[in-house]
DRENTISE-996563 format. One line per 4 residues: their letters; for each residue x, y negated, z of C-alpha. Coordinates in nm, 4 decimals. Layout:
// residues N
a) X:Y:Z  ...
//
This chain:
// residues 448
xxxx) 0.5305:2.8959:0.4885  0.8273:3.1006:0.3389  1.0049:2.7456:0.2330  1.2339:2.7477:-0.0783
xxxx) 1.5026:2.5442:-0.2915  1.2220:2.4847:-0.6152  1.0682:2.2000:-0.7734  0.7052:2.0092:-0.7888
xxxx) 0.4161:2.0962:-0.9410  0.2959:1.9105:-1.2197  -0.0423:1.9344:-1.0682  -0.1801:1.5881:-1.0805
xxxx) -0.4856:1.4232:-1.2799  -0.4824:1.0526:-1.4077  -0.8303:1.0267:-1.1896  -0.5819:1.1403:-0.9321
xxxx) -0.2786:0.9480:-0.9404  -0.5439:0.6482:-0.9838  -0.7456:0.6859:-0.6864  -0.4067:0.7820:-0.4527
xxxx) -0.2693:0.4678:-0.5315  -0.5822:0.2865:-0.4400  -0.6196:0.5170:-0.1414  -0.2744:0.3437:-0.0047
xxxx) -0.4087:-0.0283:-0.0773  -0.7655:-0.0322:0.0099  -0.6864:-0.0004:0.3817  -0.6871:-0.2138:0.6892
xxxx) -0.5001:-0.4865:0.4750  -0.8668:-0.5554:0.3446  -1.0539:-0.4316:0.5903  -0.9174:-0.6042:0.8614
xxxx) -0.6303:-0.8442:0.7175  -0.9256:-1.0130:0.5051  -0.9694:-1.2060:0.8277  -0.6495:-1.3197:0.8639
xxxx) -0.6321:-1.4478:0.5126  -0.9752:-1.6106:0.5296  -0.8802:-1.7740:0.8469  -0.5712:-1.9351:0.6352
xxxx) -0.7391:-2.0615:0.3479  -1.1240:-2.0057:0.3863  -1.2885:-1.8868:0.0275  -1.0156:-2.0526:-0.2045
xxxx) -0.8127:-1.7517:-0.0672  -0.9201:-1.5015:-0.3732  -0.6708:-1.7110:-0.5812  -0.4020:-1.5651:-0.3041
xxxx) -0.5253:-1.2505:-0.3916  -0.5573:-1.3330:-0.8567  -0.2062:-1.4651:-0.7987  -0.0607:-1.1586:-0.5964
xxxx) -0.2719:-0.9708:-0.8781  -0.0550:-1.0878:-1.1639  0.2528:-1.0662:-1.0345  0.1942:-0.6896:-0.9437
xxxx) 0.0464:-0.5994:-1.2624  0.3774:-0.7544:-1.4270  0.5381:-0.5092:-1.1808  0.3121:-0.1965:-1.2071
xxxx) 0.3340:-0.2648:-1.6369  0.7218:-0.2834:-1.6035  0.7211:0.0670:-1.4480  0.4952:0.2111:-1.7145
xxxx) 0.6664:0.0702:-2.0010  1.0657:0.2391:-1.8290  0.8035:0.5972:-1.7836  0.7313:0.5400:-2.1074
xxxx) 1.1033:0.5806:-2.2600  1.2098:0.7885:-1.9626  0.9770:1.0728:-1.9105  1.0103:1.3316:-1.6085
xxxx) 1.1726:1.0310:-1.4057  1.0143:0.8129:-1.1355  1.0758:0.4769:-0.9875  1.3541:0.5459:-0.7635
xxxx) 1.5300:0.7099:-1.0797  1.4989:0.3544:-1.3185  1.6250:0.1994:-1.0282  1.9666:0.4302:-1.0469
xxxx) 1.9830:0.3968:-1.4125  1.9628:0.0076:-1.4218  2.1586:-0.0882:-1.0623  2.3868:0.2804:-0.9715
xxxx) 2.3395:0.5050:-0.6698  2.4094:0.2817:-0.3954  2.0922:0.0104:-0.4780  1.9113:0.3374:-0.5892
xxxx) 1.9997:0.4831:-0.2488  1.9175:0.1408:-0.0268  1.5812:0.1397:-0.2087  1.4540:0.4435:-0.1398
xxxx) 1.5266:0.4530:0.2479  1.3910:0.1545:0.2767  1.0523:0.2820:0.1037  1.0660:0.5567:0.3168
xxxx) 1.1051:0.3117:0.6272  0.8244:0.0883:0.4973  0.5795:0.4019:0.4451  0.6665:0.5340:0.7919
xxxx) 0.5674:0.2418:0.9538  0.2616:0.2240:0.7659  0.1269:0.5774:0.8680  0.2403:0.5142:1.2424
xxxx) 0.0192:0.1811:1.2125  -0.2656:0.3880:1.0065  -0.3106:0.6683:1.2513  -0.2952:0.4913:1.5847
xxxx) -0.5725:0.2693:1.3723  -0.7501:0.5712:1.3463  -0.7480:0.6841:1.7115  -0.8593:0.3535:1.8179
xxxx) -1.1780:0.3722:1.5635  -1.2342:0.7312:1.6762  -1.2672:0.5495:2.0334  -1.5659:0.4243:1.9559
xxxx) -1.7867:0.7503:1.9536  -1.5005:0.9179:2.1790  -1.4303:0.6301:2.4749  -1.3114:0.9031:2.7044
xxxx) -1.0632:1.0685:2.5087  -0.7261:0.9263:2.5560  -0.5942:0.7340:2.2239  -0.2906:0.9667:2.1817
xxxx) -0.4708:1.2671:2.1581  -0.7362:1.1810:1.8852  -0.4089:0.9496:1.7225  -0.2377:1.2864:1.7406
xxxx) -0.5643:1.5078:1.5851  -0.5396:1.2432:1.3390  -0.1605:1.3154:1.2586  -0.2599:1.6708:1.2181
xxxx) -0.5149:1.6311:0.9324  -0.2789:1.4070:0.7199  -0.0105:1.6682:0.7513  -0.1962:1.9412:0.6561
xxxx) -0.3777:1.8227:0.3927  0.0286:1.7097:0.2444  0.1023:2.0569:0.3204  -0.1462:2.1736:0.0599
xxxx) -0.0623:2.2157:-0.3051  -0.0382:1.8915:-0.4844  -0.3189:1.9414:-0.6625  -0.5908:1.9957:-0.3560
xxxx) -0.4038:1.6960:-0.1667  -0.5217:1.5013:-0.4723  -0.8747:1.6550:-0.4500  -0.8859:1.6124:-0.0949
xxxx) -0.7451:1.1742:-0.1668  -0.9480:1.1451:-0.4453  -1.2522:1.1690:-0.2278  -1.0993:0.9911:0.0725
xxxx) -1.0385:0.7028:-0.1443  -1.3652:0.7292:-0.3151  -1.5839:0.6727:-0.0046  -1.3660:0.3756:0.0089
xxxx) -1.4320:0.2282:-0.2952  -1.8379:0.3191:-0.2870  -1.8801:0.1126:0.0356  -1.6537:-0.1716:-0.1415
xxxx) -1.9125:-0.1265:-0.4127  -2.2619:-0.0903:-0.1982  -2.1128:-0.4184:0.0300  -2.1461:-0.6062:-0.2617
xxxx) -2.4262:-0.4817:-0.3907  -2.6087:-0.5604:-0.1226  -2.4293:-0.8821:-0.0209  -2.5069:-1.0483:-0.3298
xxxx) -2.9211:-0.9227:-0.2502  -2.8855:-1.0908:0.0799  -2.7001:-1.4608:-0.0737  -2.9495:-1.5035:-0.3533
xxxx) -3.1997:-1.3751:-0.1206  -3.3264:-1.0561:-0.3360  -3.3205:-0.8581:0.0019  -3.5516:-1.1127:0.2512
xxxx) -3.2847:-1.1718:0.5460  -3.5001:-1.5189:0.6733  -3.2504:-1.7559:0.5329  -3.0398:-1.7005:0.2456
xxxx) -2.7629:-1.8963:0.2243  -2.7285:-1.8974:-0.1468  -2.4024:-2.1145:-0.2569  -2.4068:-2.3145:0.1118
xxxx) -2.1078:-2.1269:0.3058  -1.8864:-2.1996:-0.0352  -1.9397:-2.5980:-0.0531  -1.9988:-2.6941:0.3855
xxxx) -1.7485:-2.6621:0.6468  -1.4995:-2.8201:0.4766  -1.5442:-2.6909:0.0931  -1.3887:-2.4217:-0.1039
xxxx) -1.0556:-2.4933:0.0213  -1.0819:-2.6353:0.3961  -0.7530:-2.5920:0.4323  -0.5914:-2.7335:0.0672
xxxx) -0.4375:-2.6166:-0.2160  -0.1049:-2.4972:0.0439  -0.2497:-2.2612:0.1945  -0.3138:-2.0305:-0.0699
xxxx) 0.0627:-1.9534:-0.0822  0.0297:-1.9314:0.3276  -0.1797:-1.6509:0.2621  0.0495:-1.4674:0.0218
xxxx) 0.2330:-1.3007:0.2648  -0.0448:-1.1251:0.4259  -0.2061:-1.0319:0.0893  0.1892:-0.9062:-0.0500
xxxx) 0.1162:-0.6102:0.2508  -0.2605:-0.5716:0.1382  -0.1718:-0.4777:-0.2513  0.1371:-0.2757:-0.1077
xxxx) 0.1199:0.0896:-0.2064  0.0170:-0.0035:-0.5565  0.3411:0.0835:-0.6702  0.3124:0.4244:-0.5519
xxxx) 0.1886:0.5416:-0.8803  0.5463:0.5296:-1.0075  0.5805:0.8584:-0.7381  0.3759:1.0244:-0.8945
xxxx) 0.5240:1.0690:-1.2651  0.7051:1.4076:-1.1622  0.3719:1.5775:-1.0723  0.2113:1.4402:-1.3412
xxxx) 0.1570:1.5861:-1.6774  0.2129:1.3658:-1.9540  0.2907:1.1008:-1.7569  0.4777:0.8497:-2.0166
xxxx) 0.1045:0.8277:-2.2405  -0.1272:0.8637:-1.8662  0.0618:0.5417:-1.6896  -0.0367:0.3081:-1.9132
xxxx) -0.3747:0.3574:-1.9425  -0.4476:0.4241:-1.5649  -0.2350:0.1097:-1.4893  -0.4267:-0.1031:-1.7042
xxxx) -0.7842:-0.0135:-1.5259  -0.5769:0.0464:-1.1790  -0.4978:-0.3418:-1.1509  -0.8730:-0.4834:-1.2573
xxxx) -1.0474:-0.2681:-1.0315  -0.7508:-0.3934:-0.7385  -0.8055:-0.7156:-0.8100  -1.2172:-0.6980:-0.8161
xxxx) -1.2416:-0.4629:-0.5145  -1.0317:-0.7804:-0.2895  -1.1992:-1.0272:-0.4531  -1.5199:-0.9628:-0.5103
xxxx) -1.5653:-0.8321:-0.1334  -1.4025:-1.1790:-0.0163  -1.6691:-1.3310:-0.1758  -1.9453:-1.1845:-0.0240
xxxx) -1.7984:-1.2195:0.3327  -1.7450:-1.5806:0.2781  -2.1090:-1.6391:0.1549  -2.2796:-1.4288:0.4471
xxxx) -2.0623:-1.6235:0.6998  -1.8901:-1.9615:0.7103  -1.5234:-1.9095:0.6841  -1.4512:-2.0386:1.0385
xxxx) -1.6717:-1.8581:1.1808  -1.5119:-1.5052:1.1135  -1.3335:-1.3685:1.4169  -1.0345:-1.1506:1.4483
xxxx) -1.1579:-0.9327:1.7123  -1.3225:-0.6838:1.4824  -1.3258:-0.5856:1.0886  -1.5313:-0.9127:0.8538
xxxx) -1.7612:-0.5862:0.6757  -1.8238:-0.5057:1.0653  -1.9403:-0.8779:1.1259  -2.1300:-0.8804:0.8033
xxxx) -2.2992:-0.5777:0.8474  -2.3725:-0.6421:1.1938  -2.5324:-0.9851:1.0459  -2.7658:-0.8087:0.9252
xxxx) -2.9821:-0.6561:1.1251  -2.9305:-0.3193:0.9568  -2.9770:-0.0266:1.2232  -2.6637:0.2282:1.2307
xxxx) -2.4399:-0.0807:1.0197  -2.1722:-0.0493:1.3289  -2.1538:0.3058:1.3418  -2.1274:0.3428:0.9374
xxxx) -1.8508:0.0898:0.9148  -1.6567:0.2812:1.1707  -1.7087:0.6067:0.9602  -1.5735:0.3998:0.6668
xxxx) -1.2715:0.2222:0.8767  -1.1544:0.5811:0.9870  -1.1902:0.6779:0.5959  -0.9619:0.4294:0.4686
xxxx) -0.7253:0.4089:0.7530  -0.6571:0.8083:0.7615  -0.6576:0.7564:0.3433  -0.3844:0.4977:0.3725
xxxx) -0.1830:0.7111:0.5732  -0.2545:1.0529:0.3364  -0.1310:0.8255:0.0735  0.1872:0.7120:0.3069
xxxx) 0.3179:1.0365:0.3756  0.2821:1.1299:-0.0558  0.4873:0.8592:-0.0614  0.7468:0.9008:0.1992
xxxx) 0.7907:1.2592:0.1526  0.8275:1.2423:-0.2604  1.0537:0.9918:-0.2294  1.2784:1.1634:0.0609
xxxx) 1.2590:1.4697:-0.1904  1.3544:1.2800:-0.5214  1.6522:1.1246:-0.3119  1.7903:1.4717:-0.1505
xxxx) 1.7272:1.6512:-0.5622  1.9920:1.3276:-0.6201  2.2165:1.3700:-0.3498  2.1213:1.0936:-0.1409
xxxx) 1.9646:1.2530:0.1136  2.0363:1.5390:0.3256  2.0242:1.8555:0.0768  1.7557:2.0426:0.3096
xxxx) 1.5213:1.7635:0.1982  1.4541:1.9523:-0.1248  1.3113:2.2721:0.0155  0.9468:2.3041:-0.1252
xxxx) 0.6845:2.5579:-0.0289  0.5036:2.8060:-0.2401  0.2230:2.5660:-0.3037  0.4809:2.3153:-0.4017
xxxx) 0.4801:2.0459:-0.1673  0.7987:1.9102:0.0035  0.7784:2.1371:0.3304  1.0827:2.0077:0.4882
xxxx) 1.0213:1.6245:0.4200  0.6704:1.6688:0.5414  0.8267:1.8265:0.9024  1.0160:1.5331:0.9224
xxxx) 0.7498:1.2613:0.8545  0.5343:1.5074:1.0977  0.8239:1.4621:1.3941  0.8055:1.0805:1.3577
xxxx) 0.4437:1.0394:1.3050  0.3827:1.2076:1.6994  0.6715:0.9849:1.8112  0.4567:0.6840:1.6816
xxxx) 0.1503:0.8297:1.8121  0.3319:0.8376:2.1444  0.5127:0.4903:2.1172  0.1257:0.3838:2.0653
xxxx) 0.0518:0.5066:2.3960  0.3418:0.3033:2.5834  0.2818:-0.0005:2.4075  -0.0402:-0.0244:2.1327
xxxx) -0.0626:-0.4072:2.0805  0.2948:-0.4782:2.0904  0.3732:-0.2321:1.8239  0.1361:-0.3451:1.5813
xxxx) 0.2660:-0.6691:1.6345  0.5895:-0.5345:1.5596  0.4752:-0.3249:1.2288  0.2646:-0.5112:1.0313
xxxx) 0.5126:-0.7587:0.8933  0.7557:-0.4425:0.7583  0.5590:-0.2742:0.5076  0.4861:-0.6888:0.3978
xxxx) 0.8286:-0.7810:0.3388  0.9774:-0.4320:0.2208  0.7139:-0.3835:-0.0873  0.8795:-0.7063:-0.1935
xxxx) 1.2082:-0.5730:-0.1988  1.0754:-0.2596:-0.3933  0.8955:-0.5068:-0.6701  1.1867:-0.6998:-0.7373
xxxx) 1.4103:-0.3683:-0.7620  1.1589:-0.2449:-1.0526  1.0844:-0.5334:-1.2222  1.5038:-0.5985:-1.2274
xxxx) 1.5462:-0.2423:-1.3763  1.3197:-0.3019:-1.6720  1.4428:-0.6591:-1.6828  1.7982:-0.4890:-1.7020
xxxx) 1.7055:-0.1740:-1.8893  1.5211:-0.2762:-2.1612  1.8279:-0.3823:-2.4125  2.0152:-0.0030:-2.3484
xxxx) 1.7024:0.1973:-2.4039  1.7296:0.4948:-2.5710  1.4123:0.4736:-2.7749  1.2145:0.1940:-2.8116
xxxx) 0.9140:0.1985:-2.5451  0.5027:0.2841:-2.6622  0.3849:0.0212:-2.3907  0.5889:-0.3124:-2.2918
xxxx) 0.5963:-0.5965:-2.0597  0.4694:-0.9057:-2.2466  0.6639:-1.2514:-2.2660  1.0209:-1.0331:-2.2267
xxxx) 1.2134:-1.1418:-2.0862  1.0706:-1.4446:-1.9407  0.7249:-1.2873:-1.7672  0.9881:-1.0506:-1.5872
xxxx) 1.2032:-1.3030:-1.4770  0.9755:-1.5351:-1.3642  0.7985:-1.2640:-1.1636  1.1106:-1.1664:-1.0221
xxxx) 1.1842:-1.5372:-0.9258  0.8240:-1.5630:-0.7750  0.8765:-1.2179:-0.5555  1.2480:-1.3098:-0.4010
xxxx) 1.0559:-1.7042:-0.2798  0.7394:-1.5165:-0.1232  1.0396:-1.2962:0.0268  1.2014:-1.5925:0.1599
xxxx) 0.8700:-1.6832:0.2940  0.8840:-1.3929:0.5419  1.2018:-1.4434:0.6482  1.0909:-1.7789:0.7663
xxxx) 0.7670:-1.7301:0.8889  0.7899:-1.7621:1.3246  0.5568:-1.4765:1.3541  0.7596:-1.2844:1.1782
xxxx) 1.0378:-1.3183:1.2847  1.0927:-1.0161:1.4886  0.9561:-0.7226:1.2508  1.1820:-0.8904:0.9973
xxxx) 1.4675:-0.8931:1.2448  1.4246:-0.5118:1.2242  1.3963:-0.5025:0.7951  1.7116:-0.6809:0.7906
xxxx) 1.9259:-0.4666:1.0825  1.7793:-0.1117:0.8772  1.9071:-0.3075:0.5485  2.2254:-0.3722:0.6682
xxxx) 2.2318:-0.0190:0.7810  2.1728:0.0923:0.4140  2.4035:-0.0994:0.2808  2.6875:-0.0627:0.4946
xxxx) 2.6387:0.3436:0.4618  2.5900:0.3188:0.0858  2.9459:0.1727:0.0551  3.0903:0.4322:0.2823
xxxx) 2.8593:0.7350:0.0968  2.9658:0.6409:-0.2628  3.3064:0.4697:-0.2177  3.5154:0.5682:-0.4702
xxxx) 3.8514:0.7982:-0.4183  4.1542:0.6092:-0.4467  4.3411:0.6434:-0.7792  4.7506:0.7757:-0.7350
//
């Protein structure tokens, strides 16, 4: 590779930063977390996903307007100016942590799918071939990873988009299925909310790990050029088309099927599909599933490795961390996420179900910590900046703060939450980690 000390490349297209971001959500939190969150609160569950919307475009607009008066500077960065090194430095491993996780979940996904056309191939290797193709396409330049997501995530999105095309055929019975159930599956087994008005805020804390990776966008700003006018406006048609693409696909499942009878065996587009009678449905959901899983994790490892790159440029990681290859991408940081992605891929072998188990809950609970980070900074920063910003947070400071209020009780949420209870077990011991070494790293020298 010929690896040297240099910087990114400012390489990176709004349609690119856009559909990355989008590549790390729309991922097995909707394709297969849907059920979950169905199961909780039956169709009334898209105002889990309206509220979870709000609250993270409050977030995601909080990071464009601090872009906005700090150019050349990304999330991690407002976090240092507003809190100091050590929160800035707890922060970013835990991202890192929380990404990690993700990709291990996301390719041993992936293997599994692949097992459906492959049954005889053991799940490691095909998790492993999996690992490969993420890395390399990271190892590329910056701007043919984006290429290379950009299309990832937009066979995502056009199957979001042909799902509910043809969903809403089959309901109002433009496409002849035999019986259309029209508005039916929304008003029987027990109405639009079977389960009350409660569990929509049960179902938060699946749907907090579904729109996690949103924030990612604020990685992107030092590969982007012009970042402090492109945020805005990508941000503004980043969180409608978040919020439609859950939604909207909700929707459909929910009218196909009665809520209840969704089961969490296999994906709810599977199940729908399958409903129909359409020949190949299986096998083109499958394609899709690997799509979006292998997209999430392309996505993870952007994240991971610009973050473990931004924090060694800052000190706060080990200075090797900031080698970059001639194409421009963080060589070293991507070896690293490389080494621990086959280690997953091999933990998957020794123990599949009980690691996802384990997983899921982290990247969940962690995002939250990362939301209430940002929205503090701009809550903090906005009465020292430098210049006044082109793009603010409405209702300062009281949209902030009740945002940040709202994050920190879903957060308690988690930590109470039986099922839990273990993955967050393992949040908490890596945060007490952090902190403990933060206070060691960047304790002071005594004064004579």
């Amino acid at each position: 590779m010929g690896n040297t000390e240099g910087s990114l490349q400012k390489k990176l297209k709004p349609r690119h930063i856009s559909l990355m971001a989008m590549g790390g959500v729309i991922g097995t939190g909707i394709f297969k977390g849907s059920s979950e969150t169905i199961g909780l609160a039956g169709p009334g569950v898209i105002f889990t996903y309206i509220i979870a919307g709000l609250l993270l475009l409050v977030v995601m607009t909080a990071m464009a307007e601090m872009a906005t008066v700090y150019p050349n500077r990304n999330m991690r960065d407002f976090v240092r100016e507003a809190f100091g090194e050590r929160v800035s430095f707890i922060m970013g491993w835990m991202y890192c942590f929380m990404w990690l996780a993700v990709c291990v979940i996301e390719i041993i996904a992936a293997g599994s799918f692949l097992q459906y056309w492959f049954a005889d191939v053991p799940l490691w290797m095909l998790s492993l071939g999996c690992a490969a193709i993420v890395i390399f396409i990271n190892l590329l330049s910056v701007g043919t990873f984006g290429e290379f997501e950009f299309w990832f995530a937009g066979i995502k999105v056009t199957m979001i988009i042909i799902f509910i095309v043809l969903g809403v055929s089959l309901i109002f019975d433009i496409i002849p299925s035999g019986e259309a159930p029209f508005l039916s599956n929304y008003t029987d087994h027990g109405g639009f909310l079977p389960n009350g008005w409660t569990s929509i805020f049960s179902a938060l804390l699946v749907v907090m790990f579904s729109y996690g990776g949103s924030e990612m966008i604020g990685l992107t700003l030092t590969e982007t050029e012009n970042a402090e006018r492109v945020l805005p406006k990508v941000v503004r048609n980043f969180i409608l088309r978040i919020i439609l693409f859950f939604t909207l696909p909700i929707l459909i499942i929910c009218g196909l099927i009665p809520w209840n009878e969704l089961g969490p065996e296999s994906s709810p587009f599977v199940q729908v599909l399958s409903s129909t009678g359409l020949t190949g449905a299986a096998h083109i959901m499958n394609f899709v599933l690997i799509t979006a899983v292998l997209s999430a994790a392309n996505s993870g490892i952007y994240g991971a490795s610009r973050m473990l790159y931004s924090m060694a440029a800052a000190g706060e990681a080990p200075k090797a961390l900031t080698k970059t290859s001639r194409k421009g991408s963080p060589y070293n940081t991507l070896l690293l996420c490389a080494v621990i992605l086959i280690g997953g891929s091999m933990l998957g072998l020794i123990s599949q179900d009980q690691l996802f188990r384990i997983l899921m809950a982290v990247p969940g609970f962690t995002v939250l910590l990362v939301w209430i980070c940002i929205a503090s900074s701009q809550l903090k920063l906005r009465k020292q900046y430098p210049i006044q910003p082109s793009f603010k947070v409405w209702g300062y400071p009281y949209i902030t703060t009740f945002t940040i209020i709202c994050l920190s009780v879903i957060a308690c949420g988690f930590l109470i939450d039986d099922q839990n209870r273990f993955s967050i077990s393992i949040c908490l011991a890596v945060l007490v980690v952090l902190i403990v070494t933060s206070i060691v790293k960047f304790r002071k020298p005594a004064t004579k």
